[in-house]
N, C-alpha and C positions, 0 to 999 in steps of 0.2 A: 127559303133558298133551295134550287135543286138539287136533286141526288146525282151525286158521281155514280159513274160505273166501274166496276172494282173487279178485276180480272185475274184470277188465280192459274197461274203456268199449269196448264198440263190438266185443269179440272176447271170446275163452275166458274160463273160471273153470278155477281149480285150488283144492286143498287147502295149506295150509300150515303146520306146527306151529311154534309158542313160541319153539323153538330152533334154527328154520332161518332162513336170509335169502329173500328174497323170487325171487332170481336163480338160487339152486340149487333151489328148489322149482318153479318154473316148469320148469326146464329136465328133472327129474325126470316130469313131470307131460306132457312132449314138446314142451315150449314155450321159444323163444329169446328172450330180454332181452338189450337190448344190455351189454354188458361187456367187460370186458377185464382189468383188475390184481387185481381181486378183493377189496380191501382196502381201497377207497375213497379211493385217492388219486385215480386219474386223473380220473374223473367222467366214464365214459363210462356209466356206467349208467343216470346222473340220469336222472327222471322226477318225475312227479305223481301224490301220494298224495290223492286227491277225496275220500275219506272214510273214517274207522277211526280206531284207535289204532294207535301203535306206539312200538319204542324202536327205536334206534341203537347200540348197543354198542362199547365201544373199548378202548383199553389199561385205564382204570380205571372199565373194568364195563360194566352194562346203559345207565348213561345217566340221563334224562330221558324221560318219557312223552310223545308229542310226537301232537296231534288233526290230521287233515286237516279242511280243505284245506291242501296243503303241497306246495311246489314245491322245485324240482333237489334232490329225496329220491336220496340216493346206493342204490338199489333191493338194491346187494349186500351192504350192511350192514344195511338194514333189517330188522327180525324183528315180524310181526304182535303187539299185545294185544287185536285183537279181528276179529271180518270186516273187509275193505277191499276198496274199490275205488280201481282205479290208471288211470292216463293215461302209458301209457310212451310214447317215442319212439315205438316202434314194437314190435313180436311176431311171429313167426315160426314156424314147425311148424320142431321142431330136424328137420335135414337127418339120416337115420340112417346117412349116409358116415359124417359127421365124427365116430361112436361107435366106428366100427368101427374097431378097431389097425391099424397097417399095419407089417408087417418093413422091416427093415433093417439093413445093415450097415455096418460101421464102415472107412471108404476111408483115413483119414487123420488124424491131430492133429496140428498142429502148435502148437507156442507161439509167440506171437507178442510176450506180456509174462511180467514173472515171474510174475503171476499170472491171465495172460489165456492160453487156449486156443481154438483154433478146430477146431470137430470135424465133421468131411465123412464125411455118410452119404451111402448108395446104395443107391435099391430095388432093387428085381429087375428082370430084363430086362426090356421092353415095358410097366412101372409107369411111371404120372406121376401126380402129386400137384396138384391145380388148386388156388391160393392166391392172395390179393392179395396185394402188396407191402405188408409192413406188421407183417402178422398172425404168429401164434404158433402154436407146435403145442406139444402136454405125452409127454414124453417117459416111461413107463411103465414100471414098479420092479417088481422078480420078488414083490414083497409087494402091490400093489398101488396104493403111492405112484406118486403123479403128481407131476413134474418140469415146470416151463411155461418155455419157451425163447422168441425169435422167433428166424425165417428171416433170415439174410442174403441167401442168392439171391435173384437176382429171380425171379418166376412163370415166365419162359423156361426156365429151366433148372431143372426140376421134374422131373426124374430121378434127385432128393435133395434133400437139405438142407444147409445148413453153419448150423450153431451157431456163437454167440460164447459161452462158457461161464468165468465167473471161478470162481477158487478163493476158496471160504469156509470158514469154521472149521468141520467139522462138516458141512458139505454133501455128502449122500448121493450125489448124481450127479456133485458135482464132483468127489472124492474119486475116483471109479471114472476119471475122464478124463483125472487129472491121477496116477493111479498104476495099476491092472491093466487099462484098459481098452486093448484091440489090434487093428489091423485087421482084419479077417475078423469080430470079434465082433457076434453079433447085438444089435441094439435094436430096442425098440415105439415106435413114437409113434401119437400121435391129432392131427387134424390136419382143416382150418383152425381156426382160434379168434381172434376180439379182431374189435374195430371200427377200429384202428388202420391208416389208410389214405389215401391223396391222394383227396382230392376235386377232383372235375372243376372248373375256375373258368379264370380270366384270369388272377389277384392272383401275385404272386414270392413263390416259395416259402423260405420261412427253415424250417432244419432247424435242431436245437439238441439235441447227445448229451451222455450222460454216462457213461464207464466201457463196458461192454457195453451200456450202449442206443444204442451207435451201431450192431449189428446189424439192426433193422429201419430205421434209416435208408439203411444199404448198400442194402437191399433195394429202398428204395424208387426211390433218385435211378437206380442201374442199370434200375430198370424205367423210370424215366422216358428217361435216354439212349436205352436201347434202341427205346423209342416215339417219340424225335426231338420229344419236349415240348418247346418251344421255351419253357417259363416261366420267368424268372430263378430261380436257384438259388443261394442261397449255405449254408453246411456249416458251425456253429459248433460246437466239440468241445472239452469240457473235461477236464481231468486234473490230477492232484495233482503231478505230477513228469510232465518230459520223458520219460524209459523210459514211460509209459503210454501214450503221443501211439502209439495201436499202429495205428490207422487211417490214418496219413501215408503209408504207401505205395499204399496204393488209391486214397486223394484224388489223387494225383499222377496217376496212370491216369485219371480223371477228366476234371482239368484240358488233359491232352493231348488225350482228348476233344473236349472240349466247353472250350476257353480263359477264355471267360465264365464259368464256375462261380467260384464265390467258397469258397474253404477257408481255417477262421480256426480254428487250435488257440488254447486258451486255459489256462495249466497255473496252480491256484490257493494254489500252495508250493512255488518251484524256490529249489534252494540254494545259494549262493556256488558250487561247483564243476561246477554241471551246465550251467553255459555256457550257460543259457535267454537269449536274443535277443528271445523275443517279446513276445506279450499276456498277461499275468498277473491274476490275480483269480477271482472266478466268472464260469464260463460267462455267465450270463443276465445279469451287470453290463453283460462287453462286448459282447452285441446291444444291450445301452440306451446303451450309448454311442456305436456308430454307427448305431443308429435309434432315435432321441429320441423320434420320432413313429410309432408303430405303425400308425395306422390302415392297411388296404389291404392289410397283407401278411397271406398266410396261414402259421400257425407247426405246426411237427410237433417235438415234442420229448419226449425216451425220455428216464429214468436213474433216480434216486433218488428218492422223494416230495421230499424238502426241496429237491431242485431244482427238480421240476415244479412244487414249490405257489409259490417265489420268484421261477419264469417267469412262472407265470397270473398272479399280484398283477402285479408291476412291470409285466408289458407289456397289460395292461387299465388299471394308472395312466396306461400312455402312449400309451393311445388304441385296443389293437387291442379290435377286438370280441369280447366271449368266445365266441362263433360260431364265429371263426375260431383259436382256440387248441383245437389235438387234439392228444391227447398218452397217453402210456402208461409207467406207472410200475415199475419192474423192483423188486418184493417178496421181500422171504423168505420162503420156503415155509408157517413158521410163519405169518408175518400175512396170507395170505391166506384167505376164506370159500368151501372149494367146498363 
């Protein structure tokens, strides 16, 4: 099938065929669209489709034919039916660093839950790796599969990485971390990636993790300690059972920090004998139940789509502006579009 021609207001054209999305064909083409999950949960992609055809495709199928003009078009789901023109955020000439592999080696794994692992690489001597707090890097498979993780470290310490890496059924890199993978072993990644980041403002920062998306939240609150950000901080983190709360030891290094930080574990299935004391429910319940009124705060929250999609509703019901809701959706490999 031919390639559309895909026309961005005000900057480049590229080509685009049928059966790509709009985000990998730009970026093919040497051109950045903001993104991040791939999959169209997070909506960091959204954009404005000015004019064309297109569908949407999802678990059952292509969709609906949908005409521009058409706003917060999720850009990395989208697939042309005909020329368009778009109004993205913003475009970018892709950076040809962030193509290029970078080694490394395996310093450390340690487990932290039964099915959470934390995995510390390290370049090579007089390497560093420039990144925001935030962002992601894809971890690169001797077949070519790519792997997309985020950084825990902050940007300071950019003489490596540390992965938060869970164990899934079937998961090709998990597999490797949670049974032959061993120190000294080599690994690729590619690196920086995502728009997932602190924005500069005055507003108290509410963090809100789920599972391993409290990794780019680590990343980000140490890079704020470290720069002596003086913005309120409080740290909600959800888990299914007490044994997941794998984060409670760093929160606590935090808190000696910085005393003002607010750390609120939230487990939403503790059972008669696990002696849970605390806050129970979903994560995102207990931010609306002690901020009834969102407006003012700015939100950063990582995990599951069905929890970032039941953060954005409830706390735009409760006031905050979707402006200030960024967030980044941790996908299985399968459902994302690169």
């Amino acid at each position: 099938m031919s390639a559309f021609r895909i026309r961005v207001e005000g900057g480049p054209a590229f080509d685009c065929g049928a059966n790509d999305n709009l985000v990998s064909a730009a970026e093919r083409a040497g051109w950045q669209l903001p993104a991040s999950c791939r999959a169209g949960a997070c909506g960091s992609c959204e954009g404005e489709i000015t004019a064309g055809d297109f569908v949407l495709p999802g678990r059952q199928g292509e969709g609906a034919l949908h005409c521009g003009p058409a706003r917060a078009v999720k850009l990395c789901r989208a697939r042309p039916r005909s020329d368009l023109t778009l109004a993205p955020r913003e475009i970018a000439p892709v950076d040809p660093k962030s193509r290029k592999p970078l080694a490394a080696k395996v310093l450390r794994i340690d487990r932290l839950a039964q099915d959470v692992a934390v995995l510390k690489l390290r370049f090579p001597a007089g390497v560093r790796a420039k990144f925001r707090a935030g962002q992601y890097l894809k971890v690169l498979l001797p077949d070519g599969a790519e792997r997309c993780f985020s950084m825990a470290n902050p940007p300071q310490a950019n003489d490596g990485v540390e992965l938060h890496v869970r164990q899934l059924p079937g998961g090709r890199f998990s597999d490797l971390v949670f049974g032959p993978l061993q120190p000294g072993d080599a690994v690729q990644v590619r690196m920086p990636l995502g728009e997932f980041f602190v924005r500069e403002s005055e507003q108290a920062l509410l963090f809100v993790a789920g599972g391993t998306g409290f990794a780019p939240v680590q990343s980000m609150v140490e890079d704020l300690l470290r720069r002596k950000v003086q913005r309120p901080i409080t740290v909600y983190f959800g888990a299914r059972t007490p044994a997941q709360l794998y984060p409670a030891a760093v929160a606590r290094q935090w808190m000696e920090q910085r005393p003002s930080l607010r750390w609120v574990p939230v487990v939403s299935d503790p059972q008669p004998g696990d002696g849970w004391q605390g806050r129970t429910g979903y994560v995102h319940s207990a931010v609306l139940e002690d901020h009834p009124q969102m407006a003012g705060q700015a939100v950063y929250a990582c995990g599951a789509p069905g929890m970032i999609e039941a953060a954005r509703s409830g706390f735009v019901a409760s006031g905050l502006s979707p402006d200030d809701f960024h967030c980044d959706a941790f996908v299985p490999a399968a459902e994302r579009e690169e």
